[in-house]
Structures are given as structure tokens and as C-alpha cells.
KEKEZA-41310 format. One record per residue (C-alpha): residue number from 1; z negated, y negated, x. Coordinates in Angstrom, 3 decimals, m for minus. Example, Ala and Ser with C-alpha at 12.3 -4.5 7.8 and 13.67 -1.06 7.14 Angstrom:
# KEKEZA-41310
(1, (m7.800, 4.500, 12.300))
(2, (m7.140, 1.060, 13.670))
END
This chain:
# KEKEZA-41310
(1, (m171.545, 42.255, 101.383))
(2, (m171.486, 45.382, 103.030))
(3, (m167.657, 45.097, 104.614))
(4, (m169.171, 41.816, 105.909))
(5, (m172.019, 43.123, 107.480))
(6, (m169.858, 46.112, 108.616))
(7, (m167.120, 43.784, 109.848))
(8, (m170.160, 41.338, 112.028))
(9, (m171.378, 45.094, 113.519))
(10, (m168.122, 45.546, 114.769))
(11, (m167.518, 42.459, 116.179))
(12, (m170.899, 42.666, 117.748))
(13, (m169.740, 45.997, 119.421))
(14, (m166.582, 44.322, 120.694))
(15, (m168.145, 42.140, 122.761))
(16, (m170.899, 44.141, 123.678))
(17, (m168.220, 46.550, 125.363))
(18, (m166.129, 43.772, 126.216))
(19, (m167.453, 43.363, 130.076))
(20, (m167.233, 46.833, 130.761))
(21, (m164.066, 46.941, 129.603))
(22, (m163.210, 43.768, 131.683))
(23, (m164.691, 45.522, 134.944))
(24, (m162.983, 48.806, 134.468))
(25, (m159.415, 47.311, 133.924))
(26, (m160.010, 44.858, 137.242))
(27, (m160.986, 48.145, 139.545))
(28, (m158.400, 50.345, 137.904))
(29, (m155.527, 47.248, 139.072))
(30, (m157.201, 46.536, 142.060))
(31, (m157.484, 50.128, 142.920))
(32, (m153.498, 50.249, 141.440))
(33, (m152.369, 47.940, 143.787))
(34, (m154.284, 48.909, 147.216))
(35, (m152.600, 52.091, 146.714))
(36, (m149.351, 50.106, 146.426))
(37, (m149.552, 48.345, 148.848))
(38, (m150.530, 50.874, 151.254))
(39, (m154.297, 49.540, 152.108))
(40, (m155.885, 52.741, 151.487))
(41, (m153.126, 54.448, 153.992))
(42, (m153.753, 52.342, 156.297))
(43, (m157.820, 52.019, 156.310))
(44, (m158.082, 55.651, 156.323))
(45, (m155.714, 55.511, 159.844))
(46, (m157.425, 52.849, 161.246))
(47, (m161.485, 52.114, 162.118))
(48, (m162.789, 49.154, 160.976))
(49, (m163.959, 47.667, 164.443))
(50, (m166.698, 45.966, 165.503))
(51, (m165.113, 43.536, 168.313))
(52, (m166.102, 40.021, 168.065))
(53, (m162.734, 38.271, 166.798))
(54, (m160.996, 35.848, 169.300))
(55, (m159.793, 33.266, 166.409))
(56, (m159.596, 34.171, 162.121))
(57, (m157.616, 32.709, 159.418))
(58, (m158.609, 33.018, 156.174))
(59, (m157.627, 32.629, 152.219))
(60, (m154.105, 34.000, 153.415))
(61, (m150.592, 34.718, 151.575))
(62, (m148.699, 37.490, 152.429))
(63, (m147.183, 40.900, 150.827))
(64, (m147.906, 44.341, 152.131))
(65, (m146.223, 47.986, 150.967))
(66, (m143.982, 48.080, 147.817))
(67, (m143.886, 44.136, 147.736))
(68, (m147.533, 43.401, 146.195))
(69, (m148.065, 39.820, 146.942))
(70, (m151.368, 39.048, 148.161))
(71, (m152.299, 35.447, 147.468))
(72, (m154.728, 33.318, 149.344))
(73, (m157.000, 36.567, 149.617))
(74, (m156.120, 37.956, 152.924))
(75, (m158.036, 37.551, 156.281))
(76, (m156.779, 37.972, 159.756))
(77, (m158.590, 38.003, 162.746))
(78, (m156.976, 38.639, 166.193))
(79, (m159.568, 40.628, 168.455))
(80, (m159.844, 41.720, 172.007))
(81, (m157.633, 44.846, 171.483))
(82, (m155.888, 44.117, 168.230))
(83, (m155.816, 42.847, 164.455))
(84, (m158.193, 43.077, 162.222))
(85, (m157.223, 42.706, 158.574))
(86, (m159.726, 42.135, 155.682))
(87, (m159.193, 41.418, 151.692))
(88, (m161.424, 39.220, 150.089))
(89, (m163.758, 41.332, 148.407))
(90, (m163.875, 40.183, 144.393))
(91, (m159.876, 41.232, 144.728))
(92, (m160.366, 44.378, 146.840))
(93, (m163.370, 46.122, 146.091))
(94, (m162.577, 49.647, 147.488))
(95, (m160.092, 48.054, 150.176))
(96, (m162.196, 47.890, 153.331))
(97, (m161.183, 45.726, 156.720))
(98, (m159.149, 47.929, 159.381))
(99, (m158.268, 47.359, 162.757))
(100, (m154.585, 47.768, 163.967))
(101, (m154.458, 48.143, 167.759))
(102, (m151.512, 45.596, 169.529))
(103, (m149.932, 48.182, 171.016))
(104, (m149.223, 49.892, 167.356))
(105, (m147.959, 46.696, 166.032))
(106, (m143.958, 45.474, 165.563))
(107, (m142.524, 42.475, 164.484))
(108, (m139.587, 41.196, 163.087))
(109, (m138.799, 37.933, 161.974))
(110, (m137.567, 37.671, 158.242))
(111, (m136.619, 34.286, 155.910))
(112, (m138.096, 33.854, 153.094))
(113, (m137.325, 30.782, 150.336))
(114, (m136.298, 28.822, 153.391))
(115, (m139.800, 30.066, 155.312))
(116, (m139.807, 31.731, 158.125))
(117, (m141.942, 34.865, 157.847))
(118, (m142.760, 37.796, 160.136))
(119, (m142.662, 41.587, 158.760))
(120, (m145.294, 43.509, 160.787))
(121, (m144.693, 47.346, 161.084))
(122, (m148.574, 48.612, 161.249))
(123, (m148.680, 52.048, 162.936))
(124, (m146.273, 54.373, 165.431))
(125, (m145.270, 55.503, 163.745))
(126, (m145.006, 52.799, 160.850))
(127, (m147.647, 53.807, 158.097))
(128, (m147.521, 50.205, 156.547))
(129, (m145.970, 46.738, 156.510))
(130, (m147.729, 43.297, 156.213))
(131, (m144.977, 39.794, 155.573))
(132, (m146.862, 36.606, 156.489))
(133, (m146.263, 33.274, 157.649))
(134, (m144.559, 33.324, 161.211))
(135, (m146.570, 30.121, 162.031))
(136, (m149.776, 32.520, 161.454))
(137, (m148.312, 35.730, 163.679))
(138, (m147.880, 33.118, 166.210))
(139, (m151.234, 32.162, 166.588))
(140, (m152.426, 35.517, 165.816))
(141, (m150.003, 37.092, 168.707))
(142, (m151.035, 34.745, 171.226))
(143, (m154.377, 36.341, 171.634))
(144, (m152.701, 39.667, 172.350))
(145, (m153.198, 41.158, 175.758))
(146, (m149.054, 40.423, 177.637))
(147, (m146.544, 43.209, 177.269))
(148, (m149.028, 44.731, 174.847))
(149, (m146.974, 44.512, 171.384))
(150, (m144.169, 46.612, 170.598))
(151, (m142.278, 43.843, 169.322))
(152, (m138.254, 44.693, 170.635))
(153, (m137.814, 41.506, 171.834))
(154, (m139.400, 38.107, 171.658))
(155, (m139.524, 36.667, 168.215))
(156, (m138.248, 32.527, 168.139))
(157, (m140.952, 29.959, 168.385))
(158, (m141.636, 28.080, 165.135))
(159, (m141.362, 24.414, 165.776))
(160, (m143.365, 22.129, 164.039))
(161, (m140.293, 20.489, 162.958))
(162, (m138.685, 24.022, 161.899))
(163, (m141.850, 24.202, 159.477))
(164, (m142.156, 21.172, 158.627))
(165, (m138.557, 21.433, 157.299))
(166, (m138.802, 24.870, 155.877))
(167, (m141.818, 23.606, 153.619))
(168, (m140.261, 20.016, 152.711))
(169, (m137.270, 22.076, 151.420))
(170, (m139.197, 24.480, 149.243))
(171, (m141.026, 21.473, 147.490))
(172, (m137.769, 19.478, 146.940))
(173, (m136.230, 22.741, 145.301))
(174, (m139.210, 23.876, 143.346))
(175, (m139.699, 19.974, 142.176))
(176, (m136.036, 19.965, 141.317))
(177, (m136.693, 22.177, 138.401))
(178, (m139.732, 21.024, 137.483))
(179, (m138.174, 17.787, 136.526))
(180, (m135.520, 19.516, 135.187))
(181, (m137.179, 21.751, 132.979))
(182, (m139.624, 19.303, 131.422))
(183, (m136.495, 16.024, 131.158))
(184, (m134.779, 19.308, 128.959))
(185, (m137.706, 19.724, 126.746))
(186, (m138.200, 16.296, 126.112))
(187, (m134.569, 16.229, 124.860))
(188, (m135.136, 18.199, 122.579))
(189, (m135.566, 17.613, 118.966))
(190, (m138.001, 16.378, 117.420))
(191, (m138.438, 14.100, 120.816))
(192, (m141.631, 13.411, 121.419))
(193, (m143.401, 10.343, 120.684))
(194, (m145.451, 7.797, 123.524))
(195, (m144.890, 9.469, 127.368))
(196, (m141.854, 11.267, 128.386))
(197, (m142.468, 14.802, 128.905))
(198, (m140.811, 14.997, 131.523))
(199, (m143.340, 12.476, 133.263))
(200, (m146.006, 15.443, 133.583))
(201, (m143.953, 17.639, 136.033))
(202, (m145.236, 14.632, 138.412))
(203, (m148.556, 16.000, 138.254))
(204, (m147.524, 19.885, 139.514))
(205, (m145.202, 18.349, 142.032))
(206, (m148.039, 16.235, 143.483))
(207, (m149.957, 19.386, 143.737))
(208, (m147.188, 21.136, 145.072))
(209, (m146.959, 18.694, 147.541))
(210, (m150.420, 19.041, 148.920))
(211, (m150.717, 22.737, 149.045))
(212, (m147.165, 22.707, 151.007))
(213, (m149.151, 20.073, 153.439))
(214, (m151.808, 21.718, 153.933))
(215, (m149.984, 24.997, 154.613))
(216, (m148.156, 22.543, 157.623))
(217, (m151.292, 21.419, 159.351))
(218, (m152.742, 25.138, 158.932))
(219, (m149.438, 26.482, 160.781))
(220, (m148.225, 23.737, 163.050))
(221, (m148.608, 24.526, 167.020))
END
């Protein structure tokens, strides 16, 4: 009786201390990777801003510093005298929005996974590095004042039809070995009874498909 009573008191104490347990492992990773990436470098270089941005794009993809990807958390807004670049707050709680002047911005265009992407040196000199969609920079960049960007040379203009191919082959690929991978584990034995296995990598390749077409109409010119 009294290991059972003992045993319910700790179990009570576990989940008492569970949520600030919970909170203080999500600020020590967040806090982890802003220091990776370089986000705490950079907002201590660069004021937040107060301009009034020209055009924003938000729930971004991209990977800053020593490759920490950033998934649909990022915000960039392209203002009067340069970029303003934010981090959704519930994944960046110490990681405040900083302002990178044009004029201390480079770019070079990269491929990545069939994409093209653009690596953005942030700084002169470079203090940190942000890799997002080239169809984004290219919106972004076309609010920047001419001759203003330290870019070496003019980076190629994504086509809609360069995208649109660069995202159709990333879905075939990716869809490839989803159906692969489930038709081999439906092979196996025992085989499963009713519905092929392999029938529910339809469902993730559908999914696929719409995420990949709504990254198109986000990008396209």
C-alpha cells in the first residue's frame, strides 16, 4: 500500500514538472540553434528597423549559418533601404527581427535537389549566410534601390518554366521512393491482408504534390 501510494506521488510529480521541463528543453534548442545559425551574430550587428516594408513573405524555408534548416518559420520583408528578416516567434523566442542594409548584401546562386536557391552573404564583411528559394530573392531584390547590392554580377532569372520543372522533378523523385519503399514492405512476409501497402504512399505523394504547387504559384514571376 505504501509503494503504491509512493509510486502515484511520484508520478504526480512527473507531470507536475513535466511542462517546465518541456519549456526549458524548447528555449535551451531554440537558443542552441540561433547561436548556430548565426541569428544572434547577426541581430546584435544589425538594428531592427522601423521602415514600413515594400512587399513580405512569410512561413518561409531556408537554412542560415552551420546548415540549420529553418522550415516554414522565416519572414522576409524587403524595405526602403534593405531586408528585414524575422523568425516566427514560438520557434525563436530570443531571436529578434534585424535589418540587413542592400548595400551589405551578396548573392550567389546555388542548386539545391534540382531547386534553384540563392546563398545570401549578410554583412561586409560576411557575418552570416541565409539559402532560400531564388524565386523569393527575386522578388525580394527587385525592391532594392539599382546598383545598390553587392551581388558580382547579375544572378539568372528564374523562369516560371525553370521552377516549374525544378519542383515537378523533386516530387517525381521523392514519390519514386515512396512507392518504392511501401511496394517493399508489402512484400514482405507475413503480406498483409485487404489493401496493398503500398497503396498509402498515394496519400503523402498527393500531399507532396500540393505543397510543391503551392510553393510554384508562391514563386512564379
Amino acid at each position: 500500500m505504501g509503494e503504491t501510494q509512493m509510486s502515484g506521488l511520484e508520478t504526480a510529480l512527473v507531470f507536475s514538472f513535466f511542462p517546465f521541463l518541456f519549456v526549458g528543453m524548447w528555449l535551451l534548442i531554440t537558443t542552441m540553434l540561433g547561436v548556430l545559425s548565426g541569428w544572434f551574430a547577426l541581430q546584435s550587428q544589425f538594428d531592427r528597423g522601423d521602415e514600413a516594408p515594400l512587399v513580405t513573405f512569410r512561413r518561409l524555408s531556408g537554412s542560415m549559418g552551420l546548415g540549420v534548416n529553418l522550415n516554414g518559420v522565416l519572414k522576409l520583408s524587403a524595405c526602403p533601404s534593405g531586408l528585414r528578416i524575422s523568425i516566427s516567434r514560438m520557434f525563436g523566442p530570443f531571436q529578434r527581427p534585424f535589418l540587413v542594409p542592400w548595400a551589405e548584401i551578396s548573392a550567389e546562386r546555388k542548386t539545391r535537389f534540382f531547386m534553384p536557391m540563392t546563398r545570401l552573404g549578410l554583412g561586409a564583411p560576411e557575418i552570416g549566410k541565409l539559402t532560400i528559394d531564388a524565386g523569393i530573392w527575386q522578388k525580394l531584390s527587385a525592391h532594392a534601390p539599382a546598383g545598390r547590392r553587392t551581388t558580382a554580377a547579375p544572378l539568372p532569372l528564374v523562369t516560371n518554366q525553370h521552377l516549374a520543372r525544378a519542383l515537378a522533378l523533386q516530387w517525381a523523385v521523392i514519390s519514386a521512393a515512396l512507392i518504392a519503399f511501401f511496394t517493399f514492405i508489402s512484400q514482405l512476409p507475413p503480406g498483409p491482408p485487404g489493401v496493398p501497402l503500398a497503396i498509402f504512399a498515394v496519400f503523402p505523394v498527393i500531399a507532396i504534390g500540393i505543397a510543391q504547387l503551392m510553393r510554384y504559384v508562391r514563386q512564379r514571376s
